[in-house]
mmCIF file of the C-alpha atoms, coordinates in Angstrom:
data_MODEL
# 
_entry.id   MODEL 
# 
loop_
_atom_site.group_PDB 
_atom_site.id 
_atom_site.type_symbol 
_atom_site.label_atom_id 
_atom_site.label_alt_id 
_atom_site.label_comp_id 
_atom_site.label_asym_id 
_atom_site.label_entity_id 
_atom_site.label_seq_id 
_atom_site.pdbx_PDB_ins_code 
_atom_site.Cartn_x 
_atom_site.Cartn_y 
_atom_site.Cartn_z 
_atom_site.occupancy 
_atom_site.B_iso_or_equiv 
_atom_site.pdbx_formal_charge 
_atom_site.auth_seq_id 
_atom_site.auth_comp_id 
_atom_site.auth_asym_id 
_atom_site.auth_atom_id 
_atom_site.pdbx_PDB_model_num 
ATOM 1   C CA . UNK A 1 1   ? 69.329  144.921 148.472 1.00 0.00 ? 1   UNK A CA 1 
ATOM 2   C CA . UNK A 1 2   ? 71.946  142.073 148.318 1.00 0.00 ? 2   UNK A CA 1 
ATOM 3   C CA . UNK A 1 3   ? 71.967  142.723 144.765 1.00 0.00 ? 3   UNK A CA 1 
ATOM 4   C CA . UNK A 1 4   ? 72.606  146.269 144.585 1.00 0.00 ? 4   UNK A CA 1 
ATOM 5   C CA . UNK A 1 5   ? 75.773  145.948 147.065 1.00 0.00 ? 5   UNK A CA 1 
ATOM 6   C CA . UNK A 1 6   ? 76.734  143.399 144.612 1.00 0.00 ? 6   UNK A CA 1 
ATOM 7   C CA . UNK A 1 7   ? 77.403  145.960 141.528 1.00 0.00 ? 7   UNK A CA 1 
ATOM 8   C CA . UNK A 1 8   ? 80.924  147.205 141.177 1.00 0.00 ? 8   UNK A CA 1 
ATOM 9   C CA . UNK A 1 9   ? 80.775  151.159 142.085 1.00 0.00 ? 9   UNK A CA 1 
ATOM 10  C CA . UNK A 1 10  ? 80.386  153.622 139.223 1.00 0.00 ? 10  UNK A CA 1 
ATOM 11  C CA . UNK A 1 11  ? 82.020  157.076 139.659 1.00 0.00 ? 11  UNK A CA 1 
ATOM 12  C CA . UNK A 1 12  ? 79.148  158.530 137.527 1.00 0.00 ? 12  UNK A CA 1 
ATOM 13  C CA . UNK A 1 13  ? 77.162  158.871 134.466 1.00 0.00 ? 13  UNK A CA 1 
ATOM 14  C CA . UNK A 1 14  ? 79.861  158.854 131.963 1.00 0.00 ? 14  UNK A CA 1 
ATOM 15  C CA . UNK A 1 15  ? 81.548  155.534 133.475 1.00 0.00 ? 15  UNK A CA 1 
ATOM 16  C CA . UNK A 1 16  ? 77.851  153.885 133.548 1.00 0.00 ? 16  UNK A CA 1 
ATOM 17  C CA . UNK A 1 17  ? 77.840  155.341 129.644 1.00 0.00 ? 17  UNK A CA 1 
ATOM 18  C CA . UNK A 1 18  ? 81.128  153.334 129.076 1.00 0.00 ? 18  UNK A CA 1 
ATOM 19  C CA . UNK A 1 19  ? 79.276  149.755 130.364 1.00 0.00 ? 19  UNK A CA 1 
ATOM 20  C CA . UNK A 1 20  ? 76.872  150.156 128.718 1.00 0.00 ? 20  UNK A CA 1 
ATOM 21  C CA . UNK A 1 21  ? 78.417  150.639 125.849 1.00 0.00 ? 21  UNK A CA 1 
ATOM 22  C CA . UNK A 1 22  ? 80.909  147.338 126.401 1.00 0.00 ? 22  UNK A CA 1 
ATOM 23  C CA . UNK A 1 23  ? 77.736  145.307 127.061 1.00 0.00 ? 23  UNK A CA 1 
ATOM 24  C CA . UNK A 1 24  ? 76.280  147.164 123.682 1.00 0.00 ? 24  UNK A CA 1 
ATOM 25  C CA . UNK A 1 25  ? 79.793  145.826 121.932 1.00 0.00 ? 25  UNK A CA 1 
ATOM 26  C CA . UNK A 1 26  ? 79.779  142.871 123.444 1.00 0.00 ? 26  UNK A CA 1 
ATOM 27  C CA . UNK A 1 27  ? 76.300  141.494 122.582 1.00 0.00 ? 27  UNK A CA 1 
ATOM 28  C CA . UNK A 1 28  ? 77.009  142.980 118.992 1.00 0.00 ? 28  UNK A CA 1 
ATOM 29  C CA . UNK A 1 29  ? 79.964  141.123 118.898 1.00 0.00 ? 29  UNK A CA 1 
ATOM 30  C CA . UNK A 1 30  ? 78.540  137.779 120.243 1.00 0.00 ? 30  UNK A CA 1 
ATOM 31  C CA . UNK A 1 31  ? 75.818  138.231 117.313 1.00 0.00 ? 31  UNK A CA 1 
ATOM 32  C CA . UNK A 1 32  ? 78.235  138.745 114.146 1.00 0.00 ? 32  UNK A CA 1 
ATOM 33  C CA . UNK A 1 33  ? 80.316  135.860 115.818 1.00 0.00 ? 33  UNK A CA 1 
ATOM 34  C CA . UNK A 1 34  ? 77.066  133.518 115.954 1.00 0.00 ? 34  UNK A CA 1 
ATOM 35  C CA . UNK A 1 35  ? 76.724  134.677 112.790 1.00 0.00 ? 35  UNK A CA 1 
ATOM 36  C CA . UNK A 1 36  ? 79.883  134.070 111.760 1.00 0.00 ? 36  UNK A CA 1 
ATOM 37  C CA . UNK A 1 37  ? 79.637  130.117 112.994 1.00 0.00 ? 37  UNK A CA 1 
ATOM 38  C CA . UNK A 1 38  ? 76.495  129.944 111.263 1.00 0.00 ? 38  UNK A CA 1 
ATOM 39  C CA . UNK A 1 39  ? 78.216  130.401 108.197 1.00 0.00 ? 39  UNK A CA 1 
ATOM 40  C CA . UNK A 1 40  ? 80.973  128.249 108.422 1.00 0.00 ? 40  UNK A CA 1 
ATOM 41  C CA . UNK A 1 41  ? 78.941  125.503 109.665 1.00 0.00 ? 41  UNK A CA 1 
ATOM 42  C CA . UNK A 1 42  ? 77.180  125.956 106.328 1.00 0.00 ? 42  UNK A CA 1 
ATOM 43  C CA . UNK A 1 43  ? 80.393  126.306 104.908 1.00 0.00 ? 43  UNK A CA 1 
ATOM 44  C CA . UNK A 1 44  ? 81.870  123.106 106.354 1.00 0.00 ? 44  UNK A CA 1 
ATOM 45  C CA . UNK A 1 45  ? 78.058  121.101 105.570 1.00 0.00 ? 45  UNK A CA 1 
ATOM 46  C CA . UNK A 1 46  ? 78.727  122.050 101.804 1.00 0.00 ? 46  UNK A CA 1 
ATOM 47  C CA . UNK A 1 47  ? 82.474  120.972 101.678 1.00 0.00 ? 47  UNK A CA 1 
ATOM 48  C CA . UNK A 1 48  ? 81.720  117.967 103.929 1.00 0.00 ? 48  UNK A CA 1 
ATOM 49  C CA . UNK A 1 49  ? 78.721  116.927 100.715 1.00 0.00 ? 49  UNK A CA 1 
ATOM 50  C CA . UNK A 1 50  ? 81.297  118.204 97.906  1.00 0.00 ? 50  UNK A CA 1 
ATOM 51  C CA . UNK A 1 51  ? 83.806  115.735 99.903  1.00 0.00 ? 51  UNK A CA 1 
ATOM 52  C CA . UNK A 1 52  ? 81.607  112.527 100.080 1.00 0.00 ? 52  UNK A CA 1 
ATOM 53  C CA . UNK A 1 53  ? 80.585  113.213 96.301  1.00 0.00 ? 53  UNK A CA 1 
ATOM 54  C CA . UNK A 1 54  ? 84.201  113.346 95.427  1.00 0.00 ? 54  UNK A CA 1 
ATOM 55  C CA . UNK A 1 55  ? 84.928  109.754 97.791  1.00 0.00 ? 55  UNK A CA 1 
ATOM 56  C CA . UNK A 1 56  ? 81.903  108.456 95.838  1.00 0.00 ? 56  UNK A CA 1 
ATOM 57  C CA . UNK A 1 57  ? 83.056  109.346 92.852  1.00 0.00 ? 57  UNK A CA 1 
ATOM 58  C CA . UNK A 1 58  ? 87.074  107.631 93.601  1.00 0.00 ? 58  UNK A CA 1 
ATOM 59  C CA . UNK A 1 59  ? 85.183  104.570 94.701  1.00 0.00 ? 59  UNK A CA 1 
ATOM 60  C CA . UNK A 1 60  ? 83.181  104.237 91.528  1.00 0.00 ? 60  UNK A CA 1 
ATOM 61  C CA . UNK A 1 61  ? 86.606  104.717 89.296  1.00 0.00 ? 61  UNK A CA 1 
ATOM 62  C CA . UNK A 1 62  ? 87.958  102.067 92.129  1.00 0.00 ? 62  UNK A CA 1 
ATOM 63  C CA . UNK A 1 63  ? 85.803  99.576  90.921  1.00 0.00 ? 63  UNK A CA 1 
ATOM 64  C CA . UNK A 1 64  ? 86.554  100.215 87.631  1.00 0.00 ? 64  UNK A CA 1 
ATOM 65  C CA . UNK A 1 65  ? 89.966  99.513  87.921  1.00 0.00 ? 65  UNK A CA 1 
ATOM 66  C CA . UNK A 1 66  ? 89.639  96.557  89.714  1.00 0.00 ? 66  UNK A CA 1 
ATOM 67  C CA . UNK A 1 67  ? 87.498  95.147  87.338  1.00 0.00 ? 67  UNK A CA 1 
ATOM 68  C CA . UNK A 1 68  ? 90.135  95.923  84.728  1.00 0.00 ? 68  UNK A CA 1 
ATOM 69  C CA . UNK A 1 69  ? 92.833  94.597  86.323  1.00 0.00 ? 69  UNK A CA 1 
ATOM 70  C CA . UNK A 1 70  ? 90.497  91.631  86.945  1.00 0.00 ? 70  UNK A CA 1 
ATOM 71  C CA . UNK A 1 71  ? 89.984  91.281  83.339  1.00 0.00 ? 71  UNK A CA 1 
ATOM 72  C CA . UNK A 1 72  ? 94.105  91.838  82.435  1.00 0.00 ? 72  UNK A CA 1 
ATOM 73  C CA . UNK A 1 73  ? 94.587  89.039  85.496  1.00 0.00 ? 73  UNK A CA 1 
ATOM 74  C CA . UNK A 1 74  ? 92.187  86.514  83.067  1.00 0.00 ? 74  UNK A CA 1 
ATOM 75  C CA . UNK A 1 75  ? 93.984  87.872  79.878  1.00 0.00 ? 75  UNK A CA 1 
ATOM 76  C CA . UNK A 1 76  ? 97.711  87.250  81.333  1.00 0.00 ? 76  UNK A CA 1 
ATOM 77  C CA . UNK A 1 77  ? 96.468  83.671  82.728  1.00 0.00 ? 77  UNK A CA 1 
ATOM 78  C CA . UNK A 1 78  ? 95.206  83.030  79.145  1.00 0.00 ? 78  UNK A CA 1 
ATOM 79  C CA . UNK A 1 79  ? 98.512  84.125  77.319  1.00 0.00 ? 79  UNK A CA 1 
ATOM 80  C CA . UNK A 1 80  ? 100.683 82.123  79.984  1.00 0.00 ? 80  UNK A CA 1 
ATOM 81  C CA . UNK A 1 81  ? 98.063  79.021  78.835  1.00 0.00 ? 81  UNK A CA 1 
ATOM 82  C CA . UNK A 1 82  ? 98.870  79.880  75.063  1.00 0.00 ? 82  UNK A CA 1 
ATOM 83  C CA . UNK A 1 83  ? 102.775 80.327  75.905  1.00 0.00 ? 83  UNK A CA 1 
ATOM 84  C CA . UNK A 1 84  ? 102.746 76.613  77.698  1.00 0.00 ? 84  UNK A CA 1 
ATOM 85  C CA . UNK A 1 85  ? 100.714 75.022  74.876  1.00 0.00 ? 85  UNK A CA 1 
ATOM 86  C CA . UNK A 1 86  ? 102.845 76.360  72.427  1.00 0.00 ? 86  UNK A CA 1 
ATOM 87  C CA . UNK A 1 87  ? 106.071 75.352  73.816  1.00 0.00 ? 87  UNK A CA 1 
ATOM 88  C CA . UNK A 1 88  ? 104.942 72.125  74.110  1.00 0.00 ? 88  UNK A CA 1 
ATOM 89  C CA . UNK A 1 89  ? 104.086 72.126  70.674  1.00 0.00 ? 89  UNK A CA 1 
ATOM 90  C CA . UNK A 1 90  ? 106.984 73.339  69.657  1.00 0.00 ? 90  UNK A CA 1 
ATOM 91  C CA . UNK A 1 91  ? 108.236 69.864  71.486  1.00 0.00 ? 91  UNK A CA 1 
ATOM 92  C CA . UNK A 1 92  ? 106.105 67.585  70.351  1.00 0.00 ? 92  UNK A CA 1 
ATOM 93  C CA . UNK A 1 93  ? 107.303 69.036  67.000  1.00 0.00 ? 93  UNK A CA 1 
ATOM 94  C CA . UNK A 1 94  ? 110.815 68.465  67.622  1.00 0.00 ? 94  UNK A CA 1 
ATOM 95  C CA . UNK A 1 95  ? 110.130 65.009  68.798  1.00 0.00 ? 95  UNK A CA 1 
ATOM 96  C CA . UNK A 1 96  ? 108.246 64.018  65.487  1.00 0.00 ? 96  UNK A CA 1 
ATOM 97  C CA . UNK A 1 97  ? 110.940 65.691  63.602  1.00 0.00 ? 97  UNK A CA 1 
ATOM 98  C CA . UNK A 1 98  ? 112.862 63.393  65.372  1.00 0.00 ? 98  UNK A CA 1 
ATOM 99  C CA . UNK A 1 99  ? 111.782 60.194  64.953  1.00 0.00 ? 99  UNK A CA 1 
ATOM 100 C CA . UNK A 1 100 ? 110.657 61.115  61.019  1.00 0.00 ? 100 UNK A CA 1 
ATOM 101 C CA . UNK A 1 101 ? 114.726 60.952  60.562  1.00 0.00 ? 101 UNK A CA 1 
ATOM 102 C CA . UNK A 1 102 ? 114.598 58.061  62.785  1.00 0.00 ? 102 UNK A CA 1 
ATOM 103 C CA . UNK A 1 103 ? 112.755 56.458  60.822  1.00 0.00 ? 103 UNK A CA 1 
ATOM 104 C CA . UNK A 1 104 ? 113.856 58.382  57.056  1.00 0.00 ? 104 UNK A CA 1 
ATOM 105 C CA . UNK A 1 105 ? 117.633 56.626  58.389  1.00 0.00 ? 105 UNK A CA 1 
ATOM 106 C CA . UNK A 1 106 ? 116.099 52.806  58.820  1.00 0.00 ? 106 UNK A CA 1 
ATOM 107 C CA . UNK A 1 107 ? 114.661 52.936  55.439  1.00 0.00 ? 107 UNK A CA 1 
ATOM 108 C CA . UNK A 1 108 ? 117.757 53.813  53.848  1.00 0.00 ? 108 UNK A CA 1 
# 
């Protein structure tokens, strides 16, 4: 009995028509919105897998790169290594020129 008292009053058929109807609407609308989170969530799965592909993918090339610079890195060390050995060629040279005129000068 509690539970009747407890219904707002409806001024007749029409009116109890009309909430139905909103309850109707509503429920409908609570469906294409479940719906309609289904879908993104689906949505968002496929972008979220498209997404950790694409970070896979960067990290791969990543690797690459740094395994190319590694490689330029050992290249540029072994250059600097050839630049130092030939300079001090190109002293040890200049000494023995040097001391060949030294040495062309005593004789004479």
């Amino acid at each position: 009995m509690e539970e009747i008292l407890a219904l707002p009053s409806v001024n007749g058929p029409d009116e109890v028509l009309d909430i139905l109807n909103k309850i109707s609407n509503t429920r409908l609308a609570d469906e294409k919105f479940s719906h309609k989170v289904e879908e993104y969530e689906s949505k968002i799965g496929e972008i979220s897998k498209e997404v950790k592909a694409l970070k896979n993918a960067v990290d791969s090339e990543q690797q690459v790169l740094d395994s190319k610079i590694a490689e330029f890195e050992d290249y540029n060390n072994l250059l600097e290594l050839l630049s130092m050995t030939l300079k001090l060629w190109v002293k040890i040279m200049s000494k023995l020129e040097l001391q060949y005129l030294i040495l062309i000068k005593s004789i004479n």
